[in-house]
Each structure stands twice: as structure tokens, then as C-alpha cells.
C-alpha positions as CSV (number, residue, x, y, z in Angstrom):
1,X,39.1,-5.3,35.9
2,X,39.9,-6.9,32.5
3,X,37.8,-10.1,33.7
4,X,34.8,-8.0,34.7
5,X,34.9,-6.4,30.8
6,X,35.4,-9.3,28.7
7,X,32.4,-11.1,30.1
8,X,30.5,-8.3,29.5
9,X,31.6,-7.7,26.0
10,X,30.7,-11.1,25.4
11,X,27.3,-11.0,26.8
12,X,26.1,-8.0,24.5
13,X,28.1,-9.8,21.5
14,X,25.7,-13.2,22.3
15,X,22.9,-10.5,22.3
16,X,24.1,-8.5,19.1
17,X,24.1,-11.9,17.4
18,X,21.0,-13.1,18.2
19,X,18.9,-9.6,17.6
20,X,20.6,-10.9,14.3
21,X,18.8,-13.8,13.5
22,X,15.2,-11.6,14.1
23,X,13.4,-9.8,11.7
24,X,12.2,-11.4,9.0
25,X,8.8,-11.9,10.7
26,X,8.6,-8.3,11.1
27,X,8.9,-7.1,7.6
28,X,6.4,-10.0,7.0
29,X,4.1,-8.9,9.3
30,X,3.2,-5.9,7.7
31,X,1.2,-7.6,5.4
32,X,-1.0,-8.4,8.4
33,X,-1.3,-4.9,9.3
34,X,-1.8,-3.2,6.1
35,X,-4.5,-1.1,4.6
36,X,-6.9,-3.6,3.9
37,X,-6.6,-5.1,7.6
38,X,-7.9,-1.8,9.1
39,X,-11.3,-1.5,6.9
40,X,-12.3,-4.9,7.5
41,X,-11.2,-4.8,11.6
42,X,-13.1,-1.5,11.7
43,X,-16.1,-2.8,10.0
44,X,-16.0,-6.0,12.3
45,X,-16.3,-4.2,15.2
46,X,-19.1,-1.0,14.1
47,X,-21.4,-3.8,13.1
48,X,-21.1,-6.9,15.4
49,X,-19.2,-5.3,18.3
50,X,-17.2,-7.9,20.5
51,X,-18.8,-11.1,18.1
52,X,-15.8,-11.6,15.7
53,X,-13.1,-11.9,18.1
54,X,-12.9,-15.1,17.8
55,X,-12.3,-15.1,14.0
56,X,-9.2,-12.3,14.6
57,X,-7.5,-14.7,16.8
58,X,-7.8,-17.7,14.6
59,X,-6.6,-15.9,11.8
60,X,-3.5,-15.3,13.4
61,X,-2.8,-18.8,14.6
62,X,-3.2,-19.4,10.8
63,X,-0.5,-16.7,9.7
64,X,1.9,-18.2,12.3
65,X,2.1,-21.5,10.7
66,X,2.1,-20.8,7.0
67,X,5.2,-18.0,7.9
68,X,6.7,-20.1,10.0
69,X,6.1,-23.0,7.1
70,X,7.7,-20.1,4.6
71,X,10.7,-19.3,6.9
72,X,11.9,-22.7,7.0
73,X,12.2,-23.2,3.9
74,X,14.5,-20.7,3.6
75,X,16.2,-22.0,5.9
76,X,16.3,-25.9,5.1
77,X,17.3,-24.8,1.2
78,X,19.0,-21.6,0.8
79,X,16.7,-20.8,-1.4
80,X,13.2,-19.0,-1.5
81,X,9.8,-20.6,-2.6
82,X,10.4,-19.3,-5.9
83,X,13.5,-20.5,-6.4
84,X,12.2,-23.9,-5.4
85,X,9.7,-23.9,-7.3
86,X,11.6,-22.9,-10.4
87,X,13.9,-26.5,-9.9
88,X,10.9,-28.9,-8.8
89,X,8.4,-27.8,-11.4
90,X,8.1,-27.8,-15.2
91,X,8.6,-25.2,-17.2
92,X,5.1,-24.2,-18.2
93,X,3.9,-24.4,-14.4
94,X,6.9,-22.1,-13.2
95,X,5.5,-19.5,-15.5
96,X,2.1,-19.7,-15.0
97,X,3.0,-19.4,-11.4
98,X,5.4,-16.7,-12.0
99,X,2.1,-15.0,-14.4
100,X,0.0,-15.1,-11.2
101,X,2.6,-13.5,-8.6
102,X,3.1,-10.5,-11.1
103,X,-0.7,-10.2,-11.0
104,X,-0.6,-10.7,-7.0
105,X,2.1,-7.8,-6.7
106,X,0.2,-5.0,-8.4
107,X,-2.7,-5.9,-6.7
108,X,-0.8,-5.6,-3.4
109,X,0.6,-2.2,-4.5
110,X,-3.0,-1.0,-5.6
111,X,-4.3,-1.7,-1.3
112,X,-1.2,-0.5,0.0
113,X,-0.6,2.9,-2.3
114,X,-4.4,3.5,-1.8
115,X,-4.1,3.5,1.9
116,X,-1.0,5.6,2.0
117,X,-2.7,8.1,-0.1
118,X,-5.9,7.8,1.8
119,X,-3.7,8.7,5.4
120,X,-1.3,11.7,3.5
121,X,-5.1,13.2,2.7
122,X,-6.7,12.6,6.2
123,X,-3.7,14.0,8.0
124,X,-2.2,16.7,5.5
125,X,-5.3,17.6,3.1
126,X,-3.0,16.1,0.0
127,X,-4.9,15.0,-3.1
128,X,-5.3,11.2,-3.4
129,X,-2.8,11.1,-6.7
130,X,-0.2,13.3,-5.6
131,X,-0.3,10.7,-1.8
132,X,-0.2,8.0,-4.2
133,X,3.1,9.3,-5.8
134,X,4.7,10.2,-2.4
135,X,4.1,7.0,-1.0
136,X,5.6,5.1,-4.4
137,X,8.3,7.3,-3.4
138,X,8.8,6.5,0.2
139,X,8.3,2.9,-0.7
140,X,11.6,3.5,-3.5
141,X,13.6,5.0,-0.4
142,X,12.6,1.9,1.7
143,X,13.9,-0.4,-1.0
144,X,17.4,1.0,-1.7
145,X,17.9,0.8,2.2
146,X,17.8,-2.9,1.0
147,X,20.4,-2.8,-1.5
148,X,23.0,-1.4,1.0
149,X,22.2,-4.4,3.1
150,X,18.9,-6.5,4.2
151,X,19.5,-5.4,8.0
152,X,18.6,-1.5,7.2
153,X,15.4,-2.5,5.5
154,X,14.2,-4.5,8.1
155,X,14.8,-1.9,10.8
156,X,13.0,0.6,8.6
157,X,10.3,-1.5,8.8
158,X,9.9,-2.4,12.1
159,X,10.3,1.3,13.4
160,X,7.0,1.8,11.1
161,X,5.6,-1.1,12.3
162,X,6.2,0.9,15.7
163,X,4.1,3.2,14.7
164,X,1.5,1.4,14.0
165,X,1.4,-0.7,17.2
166,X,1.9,2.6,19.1
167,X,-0.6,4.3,17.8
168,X,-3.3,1.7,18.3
169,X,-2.1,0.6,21.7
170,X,-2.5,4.1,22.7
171,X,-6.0,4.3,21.2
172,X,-6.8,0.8,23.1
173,X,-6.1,3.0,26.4
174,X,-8.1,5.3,25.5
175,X,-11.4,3.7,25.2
176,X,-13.6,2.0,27.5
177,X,-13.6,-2.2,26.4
178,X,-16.6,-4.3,27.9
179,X,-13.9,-6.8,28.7
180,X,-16.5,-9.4,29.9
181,X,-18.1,-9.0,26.3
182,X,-14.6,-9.0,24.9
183,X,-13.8,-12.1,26.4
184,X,-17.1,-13.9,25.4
185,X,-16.1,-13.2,21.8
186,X,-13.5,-15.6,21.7
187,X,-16.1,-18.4,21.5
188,X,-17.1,-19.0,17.7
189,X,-19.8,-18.1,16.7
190,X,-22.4,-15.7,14.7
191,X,-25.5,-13.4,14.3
192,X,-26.5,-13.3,11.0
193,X,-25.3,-13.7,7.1
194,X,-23.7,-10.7,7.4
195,X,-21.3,-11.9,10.1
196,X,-20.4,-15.1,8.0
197,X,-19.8,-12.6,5.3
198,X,-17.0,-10.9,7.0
199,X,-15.2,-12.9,9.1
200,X,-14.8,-15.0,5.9
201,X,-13.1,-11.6,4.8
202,X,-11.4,-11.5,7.5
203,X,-10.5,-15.1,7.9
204,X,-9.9,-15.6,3.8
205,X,-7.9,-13.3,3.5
206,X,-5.3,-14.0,6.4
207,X,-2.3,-14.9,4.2
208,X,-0.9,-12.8,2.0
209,X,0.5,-14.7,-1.0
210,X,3.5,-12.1,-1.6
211,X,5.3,-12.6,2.1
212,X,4.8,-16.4,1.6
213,X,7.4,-15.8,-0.8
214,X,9.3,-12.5,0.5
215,X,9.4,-14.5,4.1
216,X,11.6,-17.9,2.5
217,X,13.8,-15.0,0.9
218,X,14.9,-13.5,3.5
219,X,15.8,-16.1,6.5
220,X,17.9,-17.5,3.3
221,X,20.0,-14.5,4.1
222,X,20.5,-16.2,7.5
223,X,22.3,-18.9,6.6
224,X,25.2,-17.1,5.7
225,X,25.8,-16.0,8.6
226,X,28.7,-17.6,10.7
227,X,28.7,-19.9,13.4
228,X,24.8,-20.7,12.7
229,X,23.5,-24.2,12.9
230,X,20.3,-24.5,10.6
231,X,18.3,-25.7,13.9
232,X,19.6,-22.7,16.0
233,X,18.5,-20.6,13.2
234,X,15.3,-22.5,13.1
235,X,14.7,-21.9,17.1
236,X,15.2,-18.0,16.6
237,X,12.7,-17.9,13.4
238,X,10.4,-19.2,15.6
239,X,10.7,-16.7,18.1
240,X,10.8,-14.5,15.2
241,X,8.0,-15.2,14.2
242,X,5.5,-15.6,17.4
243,X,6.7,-11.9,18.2
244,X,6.0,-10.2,15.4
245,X,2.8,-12.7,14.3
246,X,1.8,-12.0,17.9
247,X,1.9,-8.0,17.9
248,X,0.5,-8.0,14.6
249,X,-2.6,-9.8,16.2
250,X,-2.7,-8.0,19.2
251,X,-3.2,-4.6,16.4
252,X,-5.7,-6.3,14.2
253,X,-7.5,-6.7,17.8
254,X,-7.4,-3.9,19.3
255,X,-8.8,-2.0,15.7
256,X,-11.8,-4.4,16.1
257,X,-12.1,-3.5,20.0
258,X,-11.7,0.2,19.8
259,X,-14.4,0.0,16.7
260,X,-16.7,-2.2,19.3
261,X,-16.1,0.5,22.2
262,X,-17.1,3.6,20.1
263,X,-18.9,2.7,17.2
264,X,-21.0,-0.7,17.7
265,X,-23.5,1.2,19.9
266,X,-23.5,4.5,18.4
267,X,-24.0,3.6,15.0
268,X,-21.4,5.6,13.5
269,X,-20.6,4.1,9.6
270,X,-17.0,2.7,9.7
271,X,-17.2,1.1,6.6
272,X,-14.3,3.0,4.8
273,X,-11.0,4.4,6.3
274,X,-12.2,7.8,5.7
275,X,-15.2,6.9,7.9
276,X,-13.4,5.3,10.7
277,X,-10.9,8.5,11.0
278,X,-14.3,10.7,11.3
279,X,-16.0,8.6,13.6
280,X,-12.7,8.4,16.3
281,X,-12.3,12.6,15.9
282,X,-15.9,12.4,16.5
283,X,-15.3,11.0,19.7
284,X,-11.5,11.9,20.2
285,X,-9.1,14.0,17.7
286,X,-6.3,12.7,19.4
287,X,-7.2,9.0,18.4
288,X,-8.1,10.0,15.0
289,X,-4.4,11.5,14.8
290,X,-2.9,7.9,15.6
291,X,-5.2,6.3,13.7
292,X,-3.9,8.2,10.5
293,X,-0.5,8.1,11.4
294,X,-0.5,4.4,12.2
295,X,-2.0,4.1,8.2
296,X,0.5,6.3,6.6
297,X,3.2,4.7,8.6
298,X,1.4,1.2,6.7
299,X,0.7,2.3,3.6
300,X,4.6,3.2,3.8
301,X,6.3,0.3,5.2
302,X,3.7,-2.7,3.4
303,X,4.0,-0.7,-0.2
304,X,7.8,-1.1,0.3
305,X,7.0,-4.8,1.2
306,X,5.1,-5.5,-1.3
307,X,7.4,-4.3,-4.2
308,X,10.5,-6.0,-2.9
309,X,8.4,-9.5,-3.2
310,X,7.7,-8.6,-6.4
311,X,11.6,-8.7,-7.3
312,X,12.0,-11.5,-5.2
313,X,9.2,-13.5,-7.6
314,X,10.8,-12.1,-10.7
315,X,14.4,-12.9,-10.0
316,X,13.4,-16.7,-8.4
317,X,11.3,-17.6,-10.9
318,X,12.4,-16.4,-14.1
319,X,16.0,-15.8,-12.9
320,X,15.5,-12.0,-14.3
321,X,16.5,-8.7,-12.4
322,X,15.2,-5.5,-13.5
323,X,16.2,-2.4,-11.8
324,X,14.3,-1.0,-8.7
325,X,13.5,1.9,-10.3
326,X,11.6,0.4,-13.0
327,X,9.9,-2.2,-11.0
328,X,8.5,0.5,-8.6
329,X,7.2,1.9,-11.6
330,X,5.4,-0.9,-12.8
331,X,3.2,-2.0,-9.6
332,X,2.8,1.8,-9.0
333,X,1.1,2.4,-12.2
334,X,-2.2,0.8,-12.0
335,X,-2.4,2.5,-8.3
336,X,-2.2,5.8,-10.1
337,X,-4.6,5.4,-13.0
338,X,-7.1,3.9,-10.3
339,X,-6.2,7.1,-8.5
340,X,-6.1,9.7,-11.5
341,X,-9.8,8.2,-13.0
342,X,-11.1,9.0,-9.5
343,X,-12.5,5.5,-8.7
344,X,-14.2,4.8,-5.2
345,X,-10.7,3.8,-3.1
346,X,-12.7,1.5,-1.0
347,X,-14.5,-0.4,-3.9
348,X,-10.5,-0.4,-5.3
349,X,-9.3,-2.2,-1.9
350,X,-12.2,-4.7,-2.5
351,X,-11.5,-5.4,-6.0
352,X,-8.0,-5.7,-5.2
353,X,-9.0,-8.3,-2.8
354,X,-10.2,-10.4,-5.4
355,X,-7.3,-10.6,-7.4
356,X,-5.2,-11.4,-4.2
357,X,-7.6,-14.2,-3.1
358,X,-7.1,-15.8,-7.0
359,X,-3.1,-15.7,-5.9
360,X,-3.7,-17.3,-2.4
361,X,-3.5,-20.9,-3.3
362,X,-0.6,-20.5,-5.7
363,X,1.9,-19.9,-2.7
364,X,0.2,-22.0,-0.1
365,X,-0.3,-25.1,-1.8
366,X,3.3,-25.5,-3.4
367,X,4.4,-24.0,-0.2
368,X,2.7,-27.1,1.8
369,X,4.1,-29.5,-1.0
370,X,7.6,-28.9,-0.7
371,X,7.9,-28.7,2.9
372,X,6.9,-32.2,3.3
373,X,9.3,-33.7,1.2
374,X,12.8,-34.7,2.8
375,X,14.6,-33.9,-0.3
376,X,13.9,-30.5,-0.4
377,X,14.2,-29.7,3.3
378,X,16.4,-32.5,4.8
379,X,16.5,-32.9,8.6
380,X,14.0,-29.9,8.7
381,X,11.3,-31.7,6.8
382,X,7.7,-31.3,8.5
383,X,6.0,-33.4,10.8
384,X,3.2,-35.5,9.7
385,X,1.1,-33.8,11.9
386,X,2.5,-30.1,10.7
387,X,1.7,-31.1,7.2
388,X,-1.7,-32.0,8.2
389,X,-2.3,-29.0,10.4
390,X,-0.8,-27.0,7.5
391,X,-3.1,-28.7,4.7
392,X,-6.1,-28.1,6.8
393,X,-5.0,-24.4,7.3
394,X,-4.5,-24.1,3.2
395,X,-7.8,-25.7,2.5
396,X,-9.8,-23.2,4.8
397,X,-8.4,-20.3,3.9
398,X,-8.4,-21.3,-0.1
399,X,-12.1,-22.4,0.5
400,X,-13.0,-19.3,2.1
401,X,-11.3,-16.7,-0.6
402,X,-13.0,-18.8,-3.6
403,X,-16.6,-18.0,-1.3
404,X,-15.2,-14.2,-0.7
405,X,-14.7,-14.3,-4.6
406,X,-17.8,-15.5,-5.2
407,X,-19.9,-13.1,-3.1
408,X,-18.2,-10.2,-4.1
409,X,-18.8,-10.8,-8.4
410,X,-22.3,-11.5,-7.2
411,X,-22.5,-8.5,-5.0
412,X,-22.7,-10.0,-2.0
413,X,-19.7,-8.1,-0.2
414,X,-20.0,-4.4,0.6
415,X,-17.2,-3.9,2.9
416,X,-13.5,-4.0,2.2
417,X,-10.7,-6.6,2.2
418,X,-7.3,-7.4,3.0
């Protein structure tokens, strides 16, 4: 009896251990999922129908390498890109960098407190500032879960990321998808200027600068962890990341299927989050009721995101900690006043996307830069033809948010961003 136990014991120990070394990805993926994600997907879908697919799953491949780029480092250095950066570079670069991330994170808490505020409205009739301030709040109970220990964060955030792949999963089922025309939008290509014009949105804005750096911080967690070789830890971040990367593209997919399905031919406006939940309870209450539980559930988990990278920039670059409390209060603020002047929340998610697209090549470039150099990552330095792949990947995507930037100070963008 005591020899059929201890093998038994010992297999869910392996499997406790391993369920260890996953999560990171997760809390990254949020970013991929977050307010922003679900007016542009929408608004691919209404206006092109099947077209764009394409452009969804090449985004993804994108945000696997760069996080996978970002978790390595972590790995290779202890350390996250901040803190990297803060040794390699010179004084007055480290805070100009630092300058920018501060910028990045209240523009990430603007998207993420807006669409938590627009989802506490559609589901419980709350006014837009009094959301705004619950979801700050949720967001402050997500973070001390953090100080008590990184593992109760992340599992906060993947049961809301649970949420939100539930709920559209379930919406998927509930539609009709021309799979034929489905399938035919995975080869590139488009109908007009319009098209260009957002799946450079949606393209452009694939990585978000703020996990680039949350995502190095927390597999540096992982290498305290006993009886861990770095490249074990390496094969599981991996993993790590092609699951979560993966469901997050398999949500951002379906939004842009079920938009195709019910509003492409219809002609139903799906241009704003408030107009998407309309158009599905137009069709079907019940998918209107995941729909808005899936965005409070990510204006939730990505606002709680988004304001632990901003301590994670603060402390790595400028060696500075500042309490929770306070720093909640600071990203949170310009949400508010946006919120308390009564500005358009959809013109404030596009607007925010311009600041975050100034913020994009600031993580991916230095992020490309030091994970080609031996010194810095040791046995775990890239591939020549990962640091290729990777510079290709960060020239796109910064070419593409300097055009999004461009055509939305000119007025050439109507729709919203990431």
C-alpha cells in the first residue's frame, strides 16, 4: 500500500511544481485582451466581416515572440528590463526612458478604467465616474494580493481572464460563422483604405509596452525557486506563454467572428463598446450579458495589470518604491478627470492609444538590444535568426504605430485602439 501512495504523492508534487513555473503569460495576456482589444475586434468585424482575420492572427504570432523575448530575460538575468536597462544605459537615457513608461502607465490606466466603467454602466446602470472609482478599487484589491505573494495575483488574474474567454467562447457558440469565409480570411489581404486603416490599429498596436516590462519582472521571481535549471525554466515559459498568447488570440478572434456573424451584414454600428453591447442584445440578451461581463472582468484584471507595471518601472529604473496606495492614486487620476469632464470614452480610448504607441519602441527596441548580447543573457542569448525575426517584428509594429499616430492627429482614424 505504502508503494502505491508515494508514487502517487510524487506524481501530483511533479505536477504542483510545474503549474508553478506558469503564469506569467497569463497576467501578461491581459493586455491582449483589454478594453481597447474589444472596440477595435468589434469594429473589424461590423465593417469588413471575415477580411481581417488574417491581421488577428499575425498579431499574435507577434506578441508571442516579443513576450517570450521579455520572459527570458528575466530569466537569463534575475532582473527585469528595467533593471537592465538602469545598469547598461547612461544616466540621462534611463530617465528619459523611465519619463516615457510613467507616461505609458497612465495612459494604460485611462483604456483600462474607461472600459471598466463603461461595463459597471452597461450591466448595473452605474454612472461612468463612480465605475471608474470601483474599478480603481478592485484593481487596489488585485494588487495587495500581490504583496502577500506573486502566486495569488496571478491566480486572480487568470480566473478573470476566465471570464473573459468564457464569455466569448460561449458567444462563439452562439452564432452562426461562415466558416468557409472564415477560413479565406486568413489570406492577407484588403478592400479598401479603410481596411489598411484598422488592421494597422490592430496590428500597431499588438504589444503593449507596460507587460514588456511587467512580463521580465515576474519569471525573475522564478529563479528563486528551488531545484530549477534556468533552461527548464525556459522550456515551461514557453509553454507559458503559447497558452495563454494562444487563448488570448483565440478571444480577440472570436470578438472579430461574432462581430462578422451578426453585424457585417446587418449594418448594425459597433464602433464603440456601448454599441457592440446594443447590437448583441439586439440579437441575443444573453450574449450581450457575457459580453459585459467578459469587459468588467478586463477592465478589472488589465487595470490591476497595468498599475503593478507601473511600480515595476518605478522601482527598476529609478530604484524608488512608493506605496500602492499612492501609486493607484496617481494613474487613476487622469482616468477620473477624463471621466468627471464627461469626455467621449471612445475618443479617450483613441487618444490614449496614441500616447501608448509613442511608448511602444521604448520597450521593444532596448528589449531586442539586450537580448542579443551574451553578456547580459549568457547561455540564453538569442539566436541570430531570433534577433532578426525579433527586429523585423519591432520595426513593423513601430512603423505601423508612428502611421496610426499619424492618421489619428490628422483625423484619419475614427475607430478605437488598443
Amino acid at each position: 500500500m505504502t508503494n502505491s501512495v508515494v508514487p502517487d504523492q510524487s506524481a501530483r508534487s511533479r505536477l504542483r511544481g510545474r503549474l508553478l513555473l506558469l503564469g506569467p503569460a497569463f497576467v501578461a495576456a491581459i493586455a491582449y485582451v483589454d478594453p481597447g482589444n474589444f472596440a477595435t475586434n468589434f469594429s473589424a468585424g461590423s465593417e469588413y466581416g471575415y477580411l481581417l482575420v488574417w491581421v488577428i492572427v499575425a498579431a499574435n504570432l507577434m506578441a508571442m515572440v516579443i513576450q517570450s523575448l521579455s520572459a527570458k530575460l528575466g530569466l537569463a538575468t534575475g532582473q527585469n528590463l528595467c533593471e537592465v536597462s538602469r545598469q547598461r544605459y547612461p544616466r540621462p537615457v534611463v530617465w528619459g526612458l523611465w519619463a516615457q513608461a510613467e507616461l505609458v502607465a497612465m495612459a494604460t490606466d485611462l483604456a483600462e478604467v474607461l472600459g471598466g466603467a463603461i461595463a459597471l454602466n452597461l450591466l448595473f446602470g452605474i454612472p461612468l465616474l463612480q465605475g471608474g472609482l470601483i474599478t480603481g478599487l478592485v484593481a487596489f484589491v488585485l494588487l495587495s494580493l500581490h504583496t502577500r505573494g506573486y502566486r495569488r495575483f496571478e491566480l486572480a488574474i487568470c480566473g478573470l481572464f476566465a471570464v473573459i474567454v468564457i464569455g466569448f467562447f460561449v458567444n462563439l457558440g452562439r452564432v452562426d460563422v461562415d466558416t468557409p469565409a472564415a477560413v479565406s480570411g486568413l489570406v492577407p489581404g484588403f478592400a479598401d483604405t479603410g481596411s489598411v486603416l484598422l488592421a494597422t490599429g490592430i496590428l500597431g498596436a499588438t504589444v503593449m509596452p507596460h507587460v514588456i516590462y511587467l512580463h521580465s519582472a515576474l519569471t525573475q521571481d522564478r529563479t528563486r525557486l528551488p531545484a530549477s535549471s534556468t533552461r527548464r525554466l525556459l522550456r515551461y515559459q514557453r509553454i507559458d506563454v503559447a497558452l495563454a498568447m494562444g487563448l488570448a488570440g483565440l478571444v480577440n478572434l472570436s470578438m472579430l467572428l461574432i462581430a462578422a456573424a451578426l453585424f457585417h451584414d446587418t449594418g448594425t454600428e459597433a464602433d464603440s463598446l456601448a454599441g457592440v453591447h446594443s447590437g448583441l442584445a439586439a440579437v441575443d440578451g444573453t450574449a450581450a450579458l457575457a459580453f459585459a461581463l467578459a469587459l468588467l472582468a478586463s477592465g478589472f484584471a488589465s487595470s490591476g495589470v497595468g498599475t503593478l507595471a507601473g511600480q515595476v518601472v518605478l522601482q527598476g529604473y529609478l530604484r524608488r518604491r512608493i506605496p500602492i496606495l499612492l501609486r493607484r492614486a496617481l494613474t487613476l487620476a487622469p482616468a477620473l478627470v477624463v471621466l468627471a469632464i464627461g469626455v467621449d470614452p471612445t475618443r479617450a480610448l483613441v487618444l490614449s492609444q496614441v500616447v501608448l504607441s509613442f511608448g511602444i519602441p521604448f520597450a521593444l527596441v532596448p528589449l531586442v538590444l539586450l537580448t542579443r548580447r551574451r553578456d547580459v543573457m549568457g547561455d540564453l542569448v538569442n539566436r541570430r535568426i531570433t534577433t532578426i525575426g525579433a527586429s523585423v517584428i519591432a520595426a513593423v509594429i513601430t512603423g505601423l504605430n508612428a502611421f496610426l499616430v499619424v492618421q489619428v492627429i490628422t483625423g484619419g482614424a475614427a475607430g478605437g485602439g488598443h
